[in-house]
C-alpha positions in Angstrom: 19.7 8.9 42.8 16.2 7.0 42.6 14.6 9.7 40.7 17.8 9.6 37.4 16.6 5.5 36.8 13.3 6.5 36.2 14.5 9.4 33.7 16.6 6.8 32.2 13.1 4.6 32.4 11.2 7.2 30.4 14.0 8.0 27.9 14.1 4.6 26.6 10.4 4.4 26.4 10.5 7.8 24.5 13.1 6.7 22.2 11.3 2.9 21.6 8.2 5.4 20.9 9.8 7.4 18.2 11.1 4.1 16.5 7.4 2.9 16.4 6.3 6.1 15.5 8.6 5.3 12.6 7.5 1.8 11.7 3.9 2.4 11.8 4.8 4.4 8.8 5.5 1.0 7.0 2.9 -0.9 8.2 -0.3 -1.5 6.1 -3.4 -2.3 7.6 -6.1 -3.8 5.4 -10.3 -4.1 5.5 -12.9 -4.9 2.9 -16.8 -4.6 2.5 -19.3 -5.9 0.5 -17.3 -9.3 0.5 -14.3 -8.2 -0.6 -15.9 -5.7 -3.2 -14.1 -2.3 -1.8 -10.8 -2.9 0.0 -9.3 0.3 2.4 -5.6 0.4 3.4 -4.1 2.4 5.8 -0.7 2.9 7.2 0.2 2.6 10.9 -0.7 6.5 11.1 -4.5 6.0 10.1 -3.9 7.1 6.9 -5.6 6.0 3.6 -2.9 4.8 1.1 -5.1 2.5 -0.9 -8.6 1.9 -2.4 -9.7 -1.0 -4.5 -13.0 -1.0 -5.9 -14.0 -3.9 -8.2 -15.7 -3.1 -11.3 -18.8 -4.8 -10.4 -20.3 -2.4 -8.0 -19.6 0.6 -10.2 -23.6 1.1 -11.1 -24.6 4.6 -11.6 -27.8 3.4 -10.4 -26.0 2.0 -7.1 -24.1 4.9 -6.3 -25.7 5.1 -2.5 -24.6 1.2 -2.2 -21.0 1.9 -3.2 -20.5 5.2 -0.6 -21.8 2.9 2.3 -19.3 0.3 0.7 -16.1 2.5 0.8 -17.4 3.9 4.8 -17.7 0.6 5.5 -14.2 -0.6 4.4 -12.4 3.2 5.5 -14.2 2.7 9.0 -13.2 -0.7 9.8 -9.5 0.3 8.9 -9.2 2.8 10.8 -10.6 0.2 13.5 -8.0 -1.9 13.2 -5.2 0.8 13.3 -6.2 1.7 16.1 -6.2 -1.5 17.9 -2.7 -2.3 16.5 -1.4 1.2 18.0 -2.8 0.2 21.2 -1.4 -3.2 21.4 2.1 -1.7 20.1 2.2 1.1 22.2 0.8 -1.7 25.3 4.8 -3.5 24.4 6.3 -0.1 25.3 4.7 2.2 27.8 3.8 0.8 30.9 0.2 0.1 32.3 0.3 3.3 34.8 1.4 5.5 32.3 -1.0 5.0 29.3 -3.0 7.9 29.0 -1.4 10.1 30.7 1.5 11.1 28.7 0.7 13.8 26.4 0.5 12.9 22.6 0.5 9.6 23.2 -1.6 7.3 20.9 -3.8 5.5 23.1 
């Protein structure tokens, strides 16, 4: 009868997983460059909802400048996703088991 708790275990685990997979919809994650000059945000998923760009780096002569900007701001967001994922995920799945279930954001 051991082996039913730790089926009951993982099917709580899977279900807390789908209700994160859920709220990571909602979340917003926010990073900026250039002090604030480009802003990225992305949802729990690592996608980009939002881009600010203030009106002061748009120089046609700059253009090189703002494209390192937006990487800047894009690539630290994504960062930061990431790391909240982890630590999420860290609440739910079990130190032995993270990594080694399929799928898994880790």
């Amino acid at each position: 009868m051991k082996g039913f708790g730790e089926i009951g275990k993982l099917m709580k685990i899977q279900s807390e997983i789908v209700r994160l997979q859920e709220e990571l919809e909602a979340r917003r994650i926010e990073a900026s460059s250039g002090g604030g000059m480009v802003r990225a945000v992305m949802n729990g998923h690592g996608e980009l909802v939002e881009l600010k760009i203030d009106p002061q780096v748009v120089n046609p002569q700059e253009v090189e400048m703002l494209q390192d900007l937006i990487l800047a701001a894009v690539s630290e967001a994504k960062r930061r996703t990431q790391e909240m994922v982890r630590e999420e995920m860290s609440k739910i799945v079990p130190a032995g088991l993270m990594g080694k279930i399929p799928g898994l954001i880790t």
